[in-house]
C-alpha positions in Angstrom: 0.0 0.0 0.0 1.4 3.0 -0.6 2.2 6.1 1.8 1.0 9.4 1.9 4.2 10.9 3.3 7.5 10.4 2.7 9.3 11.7 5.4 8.2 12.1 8.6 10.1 14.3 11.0 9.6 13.9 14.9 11.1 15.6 17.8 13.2 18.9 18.1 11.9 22.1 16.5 13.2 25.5 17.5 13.4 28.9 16.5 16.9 30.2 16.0 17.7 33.8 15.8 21.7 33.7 14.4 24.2 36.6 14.2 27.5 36.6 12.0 30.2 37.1 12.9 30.3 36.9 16.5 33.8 37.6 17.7 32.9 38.8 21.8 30.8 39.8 24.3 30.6 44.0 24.4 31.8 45.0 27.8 29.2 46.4 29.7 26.3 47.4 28.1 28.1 47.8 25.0 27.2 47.3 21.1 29.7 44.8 18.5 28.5 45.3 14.8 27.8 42.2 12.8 27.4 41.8 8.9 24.1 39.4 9.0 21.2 38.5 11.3 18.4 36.2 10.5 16.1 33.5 11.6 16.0 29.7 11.2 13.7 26.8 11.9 16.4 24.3 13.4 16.4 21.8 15.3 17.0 17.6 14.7 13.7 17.2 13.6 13.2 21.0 12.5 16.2 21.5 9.5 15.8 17.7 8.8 12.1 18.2 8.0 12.8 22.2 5.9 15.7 20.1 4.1 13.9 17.3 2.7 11.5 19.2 2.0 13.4 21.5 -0.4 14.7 18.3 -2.1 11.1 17.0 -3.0 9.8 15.0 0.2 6.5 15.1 1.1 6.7 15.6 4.7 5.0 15.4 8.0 6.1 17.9 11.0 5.4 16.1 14.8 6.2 18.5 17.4 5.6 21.0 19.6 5.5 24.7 19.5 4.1 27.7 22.2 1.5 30.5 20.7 4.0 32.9 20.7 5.4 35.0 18.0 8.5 32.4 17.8 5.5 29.1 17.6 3.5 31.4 15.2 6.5 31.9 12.7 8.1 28.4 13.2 4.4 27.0 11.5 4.5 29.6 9.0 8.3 29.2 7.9 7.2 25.0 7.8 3.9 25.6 5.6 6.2 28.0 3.4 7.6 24.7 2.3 4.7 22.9 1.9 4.9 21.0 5.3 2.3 19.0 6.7 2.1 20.9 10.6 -1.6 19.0 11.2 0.3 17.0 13.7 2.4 20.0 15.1 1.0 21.0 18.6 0.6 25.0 19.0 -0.7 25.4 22.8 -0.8 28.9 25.1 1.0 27.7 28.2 4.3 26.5 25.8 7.3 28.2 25.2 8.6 27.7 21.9 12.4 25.7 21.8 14.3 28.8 21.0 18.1 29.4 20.6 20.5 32.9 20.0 23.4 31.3 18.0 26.6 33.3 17.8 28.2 31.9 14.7 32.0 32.4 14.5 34.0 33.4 11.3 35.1 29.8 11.8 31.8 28.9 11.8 31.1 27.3 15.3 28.5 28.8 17.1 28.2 29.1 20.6 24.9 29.6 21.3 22.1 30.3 24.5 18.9 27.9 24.6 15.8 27.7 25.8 14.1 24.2 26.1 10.5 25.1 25.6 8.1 22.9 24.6 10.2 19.9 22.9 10.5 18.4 26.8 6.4 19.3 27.0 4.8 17.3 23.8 3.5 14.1 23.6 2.1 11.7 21.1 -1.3 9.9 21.7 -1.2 6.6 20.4 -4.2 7.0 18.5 -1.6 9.2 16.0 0.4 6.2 15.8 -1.3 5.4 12.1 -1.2 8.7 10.5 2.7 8.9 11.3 3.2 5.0 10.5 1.8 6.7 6.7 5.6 7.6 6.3 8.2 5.9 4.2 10.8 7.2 6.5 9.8 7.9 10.0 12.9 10.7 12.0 13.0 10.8 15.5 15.8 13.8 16.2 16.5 15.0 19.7 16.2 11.7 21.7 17.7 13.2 25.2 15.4 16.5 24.5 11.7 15.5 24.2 11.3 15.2 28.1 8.1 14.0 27.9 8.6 11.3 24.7 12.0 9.7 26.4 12.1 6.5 27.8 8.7 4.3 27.3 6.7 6.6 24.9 9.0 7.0 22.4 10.0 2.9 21.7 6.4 2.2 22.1 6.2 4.8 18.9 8.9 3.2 17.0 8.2 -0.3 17.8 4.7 0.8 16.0 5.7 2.5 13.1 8.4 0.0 12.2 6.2 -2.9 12.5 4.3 -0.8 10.1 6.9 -1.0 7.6 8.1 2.8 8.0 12.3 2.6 7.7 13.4 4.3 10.6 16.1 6.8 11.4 17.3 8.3 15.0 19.3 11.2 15.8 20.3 12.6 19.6 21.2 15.1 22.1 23.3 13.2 24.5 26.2 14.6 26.4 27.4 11.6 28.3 26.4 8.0 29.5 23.6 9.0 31.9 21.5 9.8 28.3 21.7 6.1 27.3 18.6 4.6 29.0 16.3 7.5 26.9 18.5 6.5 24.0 18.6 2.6 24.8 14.7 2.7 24.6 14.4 3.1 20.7 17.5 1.4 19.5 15.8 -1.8 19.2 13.7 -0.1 16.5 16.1 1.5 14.7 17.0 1.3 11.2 19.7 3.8 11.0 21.4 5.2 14.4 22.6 8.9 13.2 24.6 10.5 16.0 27.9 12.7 15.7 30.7 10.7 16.7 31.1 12.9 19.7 27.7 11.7 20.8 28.3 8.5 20.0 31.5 8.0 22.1 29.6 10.0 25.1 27.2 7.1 25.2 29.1 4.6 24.9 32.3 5.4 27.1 34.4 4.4 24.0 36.4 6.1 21.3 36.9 3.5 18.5 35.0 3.3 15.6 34.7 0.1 15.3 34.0 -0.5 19.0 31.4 2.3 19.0 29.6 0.4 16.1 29.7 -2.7 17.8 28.2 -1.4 21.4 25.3 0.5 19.0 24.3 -2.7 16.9 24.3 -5.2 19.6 21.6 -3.1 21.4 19.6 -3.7 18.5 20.7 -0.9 15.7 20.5 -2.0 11.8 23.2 0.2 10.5 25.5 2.8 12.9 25.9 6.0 10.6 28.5 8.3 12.8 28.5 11.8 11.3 32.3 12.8 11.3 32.7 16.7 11.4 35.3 17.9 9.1 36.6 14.4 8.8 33.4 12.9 6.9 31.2 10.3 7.8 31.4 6.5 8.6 28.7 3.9 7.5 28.6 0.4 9.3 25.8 -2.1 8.9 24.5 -4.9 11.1 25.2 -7.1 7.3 28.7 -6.4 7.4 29.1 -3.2 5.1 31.6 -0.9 6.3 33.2 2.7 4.9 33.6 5.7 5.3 33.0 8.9 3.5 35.1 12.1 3.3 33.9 15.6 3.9 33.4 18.1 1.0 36.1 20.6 0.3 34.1 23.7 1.5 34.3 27.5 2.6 32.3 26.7 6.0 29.6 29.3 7.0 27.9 28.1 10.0 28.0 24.5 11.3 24.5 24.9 12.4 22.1 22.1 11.8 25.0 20.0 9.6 24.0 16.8 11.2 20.6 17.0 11.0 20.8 18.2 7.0 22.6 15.5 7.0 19.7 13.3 8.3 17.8 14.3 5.6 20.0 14.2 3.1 20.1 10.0 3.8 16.3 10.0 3.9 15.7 11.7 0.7 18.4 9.0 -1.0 16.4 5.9 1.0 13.2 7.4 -0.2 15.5 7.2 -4.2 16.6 3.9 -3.5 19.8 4.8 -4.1 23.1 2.4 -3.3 24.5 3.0 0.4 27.6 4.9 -0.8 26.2 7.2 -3.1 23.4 7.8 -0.1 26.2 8.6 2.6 27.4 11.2 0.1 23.9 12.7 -1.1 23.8 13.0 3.0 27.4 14.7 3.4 26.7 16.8 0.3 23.2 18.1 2.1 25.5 18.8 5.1 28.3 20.5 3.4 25.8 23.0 1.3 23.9 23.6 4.9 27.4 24.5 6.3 27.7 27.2 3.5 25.1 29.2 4.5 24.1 31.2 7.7 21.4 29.4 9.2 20.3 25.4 9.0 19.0 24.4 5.6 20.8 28.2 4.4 22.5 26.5 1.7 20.1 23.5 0.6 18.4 24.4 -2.1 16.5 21.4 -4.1 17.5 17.9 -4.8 19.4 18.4 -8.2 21.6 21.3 -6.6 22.4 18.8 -4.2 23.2 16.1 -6.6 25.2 18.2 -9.1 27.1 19.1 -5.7 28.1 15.8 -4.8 28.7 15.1 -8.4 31.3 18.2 -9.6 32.8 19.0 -5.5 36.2 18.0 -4.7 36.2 16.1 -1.2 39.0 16.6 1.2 40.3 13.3 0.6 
């Protein structure tokens, strides 16, 4: 039977106000000057869900946003792309997940955040079906969604991959004590798709290989460790194992690279396309994200994308 949405995107949405280039803190009460200021929908589930969308998913926002002028604009910048928000809760007593980035000339971005309603929103079971309608079902910002962690969100994913839905989950996890949250889904997991950074907090290890291993014997189809600067690394539960090098870029902001990279690797499942050419359609949607201020900035459709990947140099 077929689906009615592609992509579904589940978790994490904030509003991101970012500033470039941030070099220091005014003394005082005093005033820097920067060259550009604007605003993003960001966010693991957020960018991942604007991204595909630019590259020709039909997709379906789950989340939660406050009714305040941040909530209000977050649905309005989602619809812009044609994104379904039915499912994308808007109540009075929420704060909207916001964030002030400061993005470097270097293009890190240290940057103040403000929870909000990602740890409030839940999903009734009775939604179960109308998310299951997904070829690819996202779950970004395990360690975030206070109120999905733990019980609610495997009992989601067990669902919707029984369904058939492939899934795909991303995390915020800063150490070991985020594993049980992150423990809960894995079993349901097609495609586990932290930063290695995050990946080595969970775990308490550093190697690749042993990272992989700890990941897939809890369950995990296929480990896909976003690398920073040094690429990405694919390793599946059938024995397939490589890595990918980063693209030879000018970096912007670093802002939402992992999660454009999320949807970069949905929008090549959703194509069918060979694992290696879908690790680099992912690290090519991160790398033109990284070119522009703001997550999604430099995504632009699926064929700018592929010609991309097809005519960049990679650093390796």
């Amino acid at each position: 039977m077929a689906k009615s949405f592609d992509y579904a995107s589940i978790g994490f949405y904030t509003f991101d106000c970012l500033g470039w280039p941030f070099t220091a803190v005014p003394p005082g009460g005093g005033c820097y000057f920067i060259d550009e200021l604007i605003m993003a929908v960001s966010g693991a589930a957020g960018t991942a869900a604007i991204a595909a969308a630019k590259m020709g998913l039909k997709t379906l926002a789950i989340g939660g946003v406050g009714e305040d002028l941040m909530g209000n604009w977050v649905l309005q910048r989602l619809s812009d792309f044609k994104i379904d928000t039915a499912m994308m809760q808007h109540k009075a007593d929420w704060k909207t997940s916001s964030s002030i980035v400061t993005t470097r000339a270097d293009g890190s971005r240290p940057a103040l955040h403000m929870k909000g309603a990602t740890g409030t929103f839940t999903i009734n079971p009775a939604a179960y079906d109308h998310i299951s309608n997904a070829k690819v079902v996202h779950l970004g910002g395990v360690g975030l969604m206070d109120a999905m962690d733990g019980a609610p969100n495997a009992a989601l994913m067990k669902y919707v991959k029984a369904k058939g839905c492939t899934t795909t989950v991303d995390v915020f996890a800063g150490s070991i004590d985020d594993l049980p949250d992150v423990d809960a889904v894995l079993p349901y997991t097609d495609y586990f798709m932290p930063s290695i950074e995050e990946a080595r907090a969970l775990s308490g290890l550093h190697d690749l290989t042993d990272c992989t291993k700890f990941f897939l014997d809890r369950g995990v189809q296929c480990c896909l460790f976003t690398l920073g600067e040094d690429g990405a690394y694919y390793s599946h539960a059938d024995g397939t194992c490589f890595r990918v090098p980063a693209f030879n870029i000018s970096v912007k902001c670093t802002c939402g690279c992992g999660d454009a990279f999320n949807a970069g690797y949905a929008v090549a499942l959703c194509k069918d396309l060979d694992p290696e050419t879908a690790v680099r359609f992912a690290q090519a949607t991160s790398a033109l994200n990284a070119t522009g201020l703001g997550s999604q900035a430099g995504v632009e459709s699926f064929e700018h994308t592929w010609n991309f990947m097809k005519s960049t140099p990679t650093k390796a």
